[in-house]
C-alpha positions as CSV (number, residue, x, y, z in Angstrom):
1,X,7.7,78.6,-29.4
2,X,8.4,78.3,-25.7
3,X,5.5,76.3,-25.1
4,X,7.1,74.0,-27.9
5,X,10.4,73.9,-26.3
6,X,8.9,73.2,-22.4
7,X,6.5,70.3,-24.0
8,X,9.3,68.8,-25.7
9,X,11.5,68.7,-22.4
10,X,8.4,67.4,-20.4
11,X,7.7,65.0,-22.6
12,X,11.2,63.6,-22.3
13,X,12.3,64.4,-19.0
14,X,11.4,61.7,-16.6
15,X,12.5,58.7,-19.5
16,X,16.1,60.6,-19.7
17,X,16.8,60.5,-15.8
18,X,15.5,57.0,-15.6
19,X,18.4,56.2,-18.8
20,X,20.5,58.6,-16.8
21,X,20.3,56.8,-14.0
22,X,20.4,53.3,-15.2
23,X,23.5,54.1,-17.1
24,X,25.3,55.6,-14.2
25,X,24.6,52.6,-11.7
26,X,25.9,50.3,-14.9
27,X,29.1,52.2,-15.1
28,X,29.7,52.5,-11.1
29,X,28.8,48.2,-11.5
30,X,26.1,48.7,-9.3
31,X,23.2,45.9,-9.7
32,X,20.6,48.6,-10.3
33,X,17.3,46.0,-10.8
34,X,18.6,44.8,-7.4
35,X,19.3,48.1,-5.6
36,X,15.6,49.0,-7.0
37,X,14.2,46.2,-6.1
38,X,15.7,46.8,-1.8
39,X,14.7,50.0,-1.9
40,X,11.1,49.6,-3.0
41,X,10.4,46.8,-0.1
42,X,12.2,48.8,2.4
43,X,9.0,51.5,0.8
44,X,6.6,48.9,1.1
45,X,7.7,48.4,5.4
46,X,7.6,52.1,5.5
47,X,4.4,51.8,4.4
48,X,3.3,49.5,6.7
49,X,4.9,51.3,9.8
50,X,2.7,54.3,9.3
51,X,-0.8,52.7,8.6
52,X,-1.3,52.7,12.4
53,X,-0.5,56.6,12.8
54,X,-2.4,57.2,9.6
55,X,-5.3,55.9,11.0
56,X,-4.9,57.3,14.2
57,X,-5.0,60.9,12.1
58,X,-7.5,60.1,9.8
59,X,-10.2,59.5,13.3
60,X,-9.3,62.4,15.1
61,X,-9.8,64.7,11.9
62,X,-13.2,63.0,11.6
63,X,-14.4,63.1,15.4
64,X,-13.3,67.0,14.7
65,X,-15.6,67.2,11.8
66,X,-18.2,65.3,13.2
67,X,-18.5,67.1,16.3
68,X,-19.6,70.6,14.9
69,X,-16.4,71.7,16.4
70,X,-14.7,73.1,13.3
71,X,-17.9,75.2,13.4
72,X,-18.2,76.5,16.7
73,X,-14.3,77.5,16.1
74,X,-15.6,79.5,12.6
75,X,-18.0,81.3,14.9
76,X,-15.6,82.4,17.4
77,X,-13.3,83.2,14.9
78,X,-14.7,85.2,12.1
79,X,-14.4,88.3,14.3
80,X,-11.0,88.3,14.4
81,X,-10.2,87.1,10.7
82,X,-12.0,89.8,9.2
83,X,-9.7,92.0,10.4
84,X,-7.4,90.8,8.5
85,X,-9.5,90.5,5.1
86,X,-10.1,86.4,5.6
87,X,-14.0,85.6,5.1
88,X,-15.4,83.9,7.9
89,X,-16.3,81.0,4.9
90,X,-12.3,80.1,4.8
91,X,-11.7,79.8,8.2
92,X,-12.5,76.0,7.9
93,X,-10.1,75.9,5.1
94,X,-7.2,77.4,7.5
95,X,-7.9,75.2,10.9
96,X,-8.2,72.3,8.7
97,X,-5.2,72.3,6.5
98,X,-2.6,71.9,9.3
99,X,-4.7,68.4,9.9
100,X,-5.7,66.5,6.7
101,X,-5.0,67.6,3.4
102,X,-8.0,65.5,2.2
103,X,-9.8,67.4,4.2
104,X,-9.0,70.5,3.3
105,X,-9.0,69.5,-0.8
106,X,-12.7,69.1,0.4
107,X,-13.4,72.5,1.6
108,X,-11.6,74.1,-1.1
109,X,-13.9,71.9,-3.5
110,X,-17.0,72.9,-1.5
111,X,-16.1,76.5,-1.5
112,X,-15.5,76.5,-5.6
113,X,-18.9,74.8,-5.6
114,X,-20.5,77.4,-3.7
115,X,-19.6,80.7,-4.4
116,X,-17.1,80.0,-8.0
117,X,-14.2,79.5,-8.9
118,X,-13.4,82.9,-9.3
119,X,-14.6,84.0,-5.9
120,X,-12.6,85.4,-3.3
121,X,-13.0,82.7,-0.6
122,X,-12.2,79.9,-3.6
123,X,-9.2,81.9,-4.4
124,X,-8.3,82.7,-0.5
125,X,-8.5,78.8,0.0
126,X,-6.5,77.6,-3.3
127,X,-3.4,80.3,-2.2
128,X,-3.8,78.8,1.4
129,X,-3.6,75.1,0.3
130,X,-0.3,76.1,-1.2
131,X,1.1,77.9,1.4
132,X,0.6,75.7,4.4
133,X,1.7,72.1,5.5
134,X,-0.2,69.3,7.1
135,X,1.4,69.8,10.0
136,X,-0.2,67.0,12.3
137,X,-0.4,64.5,9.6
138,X,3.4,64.9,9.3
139,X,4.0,65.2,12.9
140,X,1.8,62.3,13.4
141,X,2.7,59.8,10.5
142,X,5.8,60.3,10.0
143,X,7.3,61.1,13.4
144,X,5.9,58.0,14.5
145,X,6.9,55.8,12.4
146,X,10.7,56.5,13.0
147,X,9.6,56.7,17.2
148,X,10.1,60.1,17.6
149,X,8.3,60.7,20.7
150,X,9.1,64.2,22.0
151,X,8.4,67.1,18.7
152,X,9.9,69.3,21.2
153,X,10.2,72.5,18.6
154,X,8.9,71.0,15.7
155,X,5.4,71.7,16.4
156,X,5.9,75.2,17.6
157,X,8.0,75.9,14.2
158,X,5.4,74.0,12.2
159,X,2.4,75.9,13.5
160,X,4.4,79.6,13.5
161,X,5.3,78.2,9.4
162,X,1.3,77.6,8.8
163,X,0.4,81.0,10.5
164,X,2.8,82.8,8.3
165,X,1.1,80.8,5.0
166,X,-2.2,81.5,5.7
167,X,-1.5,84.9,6.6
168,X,0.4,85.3,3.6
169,X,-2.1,84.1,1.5
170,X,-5.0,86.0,3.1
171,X,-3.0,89.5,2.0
172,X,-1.2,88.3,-1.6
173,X,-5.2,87.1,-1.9
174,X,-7.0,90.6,-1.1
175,X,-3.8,92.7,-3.2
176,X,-4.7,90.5,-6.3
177,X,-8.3,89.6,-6.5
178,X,-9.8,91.7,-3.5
């Protein structure tokens, strides 16, 4: 019955605000096709403002990778992580998602592929993917497409918030499935 009732709504959901929206611009005798229109090429020179940056990112992560870096870093720190209850085979998984979310979709995927779905690390990873940010990315794309120069307290924030996730999802991890 529920179910029902939250398909129905989904299913109609995004066409209502759309009509919703349409219908308020018409009565407030706003050109809505125009206004839409503005705003999607003032998305498009977004766009093209953060290619640069985006590229920029995308390297660095890769020179990481590449390097055997993120693995020396594992080594080090597997001692220290499994005092907390985090595997040494999710440590990847938490020094990568603060750089590239592709990146870490690809260790999650690698870690389902290698010891299941239902596995601790797989499990570990998944609650870490949605409990962190992609701090650089942002910091890098986006504050450099507007110009921002200085982060000043952003990136100190940003890293303290992805500390607290992956903290947080090493111990909600090991009190449900460990």
């Amino acid at each position: 019955m529920f179910q029902g009732i939250i398909n129905g709504v989904s299913a109609i959901a995004i066409p209502l605000l759309m009509l919703t929206i349409i219908i308020h611009g018409r009565y407030k005798q706003v050109k809505v096709y125009e206004v839409f229109t503005e705003g999607a090429k003032e998305g498009f020179d977004v766009a093209v403002r953060i290619i640069p940056y985006l590229v920029a990112i995308l390297v660095a992560i890769g020179a990481f990778r590449s390097s055997g870096a993120l693995d020396i870093l594992t080594g080090l720190l597997t001692p220290l992580t499994s005092m907390i209850g985090m595997p040494g085979e999710v440590i990847p998984m938490a020094l990568m998602r603060p750089l590239s979310g592709s990146g870490a979709i690809g260790i999650v995927s690698e870690l389902i592929n290698t010891y299941g779905a239902d596995s601790l690390p797989a499990r570990m990873a998944a609650v870490m993917e949605g409990s962190t940010e992609t701090t650089f990315y942002v910091l890098a794309v986006y504050f450099g497409s507007v110009g921002i120069k200085k982060t000043r307290h952003a990136l100190p924030a940003a890293l303290l918030a992805d500390l607290a996730g992956i903290i947080s999802a090493v111990l909600v991890t090991q009190i449900m499935f460990g």
